[in-house]
Short mmCIF file of the C-alpha atoms (twelve columns), coordinates in Angstrom:
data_MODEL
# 
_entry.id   MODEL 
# 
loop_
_atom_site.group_PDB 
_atom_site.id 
_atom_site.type_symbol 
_atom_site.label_atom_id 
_atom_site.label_alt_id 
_atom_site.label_comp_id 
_atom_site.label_asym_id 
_atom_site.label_seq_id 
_atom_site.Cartn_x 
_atom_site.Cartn_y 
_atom_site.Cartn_z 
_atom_site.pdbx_PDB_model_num 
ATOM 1  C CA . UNK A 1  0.373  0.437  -0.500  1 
ATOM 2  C CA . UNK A 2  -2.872 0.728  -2.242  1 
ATOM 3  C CA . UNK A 3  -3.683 4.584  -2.231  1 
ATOM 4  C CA . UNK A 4  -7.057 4.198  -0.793  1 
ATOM 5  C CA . UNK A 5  -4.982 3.733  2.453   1 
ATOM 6  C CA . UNK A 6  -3.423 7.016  2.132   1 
ATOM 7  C CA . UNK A 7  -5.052 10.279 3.268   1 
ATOM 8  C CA . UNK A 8  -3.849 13.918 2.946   1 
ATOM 9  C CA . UNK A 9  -4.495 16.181 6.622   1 
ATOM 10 C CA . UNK A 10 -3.944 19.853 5.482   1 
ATOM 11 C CA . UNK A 11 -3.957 21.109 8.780   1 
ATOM 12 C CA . UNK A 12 -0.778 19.012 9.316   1 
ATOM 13 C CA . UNK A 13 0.601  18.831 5.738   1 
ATOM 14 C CA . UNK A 14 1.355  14.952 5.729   1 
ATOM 15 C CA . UNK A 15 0.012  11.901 4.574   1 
ATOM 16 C CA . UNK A 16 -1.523 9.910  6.945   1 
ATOM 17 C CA . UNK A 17 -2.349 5.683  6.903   1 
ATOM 18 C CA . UNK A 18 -5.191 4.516  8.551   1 
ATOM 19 C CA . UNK A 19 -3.361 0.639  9.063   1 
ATOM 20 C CA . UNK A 20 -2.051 -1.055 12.118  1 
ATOM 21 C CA . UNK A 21 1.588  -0.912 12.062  1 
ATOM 22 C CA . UNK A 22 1.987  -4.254 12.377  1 
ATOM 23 C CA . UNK A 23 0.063  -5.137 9.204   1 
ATOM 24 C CA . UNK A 24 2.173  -2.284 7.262   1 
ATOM 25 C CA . UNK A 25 5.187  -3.652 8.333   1 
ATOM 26 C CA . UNK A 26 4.283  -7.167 6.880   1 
ATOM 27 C CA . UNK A 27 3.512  -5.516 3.772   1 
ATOM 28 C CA . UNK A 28 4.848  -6.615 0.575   1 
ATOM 29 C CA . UNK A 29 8.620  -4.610 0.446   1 
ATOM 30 C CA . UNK A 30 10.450 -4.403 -2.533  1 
ATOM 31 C CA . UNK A 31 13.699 -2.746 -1.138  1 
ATOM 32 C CA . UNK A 32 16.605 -5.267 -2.444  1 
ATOM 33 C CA . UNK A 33 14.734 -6.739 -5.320  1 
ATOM 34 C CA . UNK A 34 12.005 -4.628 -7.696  1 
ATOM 35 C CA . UNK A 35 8.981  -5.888 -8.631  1 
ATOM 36 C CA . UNK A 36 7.896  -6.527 -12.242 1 
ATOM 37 C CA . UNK A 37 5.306  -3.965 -11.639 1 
ATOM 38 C CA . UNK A 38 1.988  -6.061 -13.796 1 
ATOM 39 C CA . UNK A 39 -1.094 -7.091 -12.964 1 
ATOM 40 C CA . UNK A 40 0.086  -9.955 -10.845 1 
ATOM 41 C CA . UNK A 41 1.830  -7.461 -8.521  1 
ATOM 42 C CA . UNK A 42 -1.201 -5.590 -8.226  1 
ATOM 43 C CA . UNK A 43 -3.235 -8.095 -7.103  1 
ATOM 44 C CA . UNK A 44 -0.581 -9.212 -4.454  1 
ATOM 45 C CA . UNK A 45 -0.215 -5.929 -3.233  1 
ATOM 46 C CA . UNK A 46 -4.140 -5.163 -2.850  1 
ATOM 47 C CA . UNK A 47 -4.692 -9.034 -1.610  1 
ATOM 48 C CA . UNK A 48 -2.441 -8.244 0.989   1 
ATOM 49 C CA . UNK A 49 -3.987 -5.230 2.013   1 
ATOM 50 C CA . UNK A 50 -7.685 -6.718 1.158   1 
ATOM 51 C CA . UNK A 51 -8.590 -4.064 -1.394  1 
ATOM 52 C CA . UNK A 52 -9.925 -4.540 -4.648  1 
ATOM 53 C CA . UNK A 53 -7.474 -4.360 -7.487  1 
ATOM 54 C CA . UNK A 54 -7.950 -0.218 -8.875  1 
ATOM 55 C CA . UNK A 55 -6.405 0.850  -12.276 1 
# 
């Protein structure tokens, strides 16, 4: 999840995502096989979520 997504709400202490649930469910996962995390990855991950790639 790109971190521009993510958002901190002191009042509640918790991050909050501003996505449709749907959309974060369909997200790239990586929870039986890990990523090579490079560039390639990156853009994936920030295609899906139509974001610019940020390093």
């Amino acid at each position: 999840m790109p971190f521009p997504l993510i958002t901190y709400d002191r009042a509640q202490d918790e991050y909050v995502i501003t996505i449709d649930r749907r959309v974060l469910e369909g997200g790239p996962s990586w929870s039986n096989n890990p990523p090579e995390f490079d560039y390639a990855y990156v853009d994936r991950v920030s295609g899906y979520y139509d974001r610019e790639t940020r390093l």
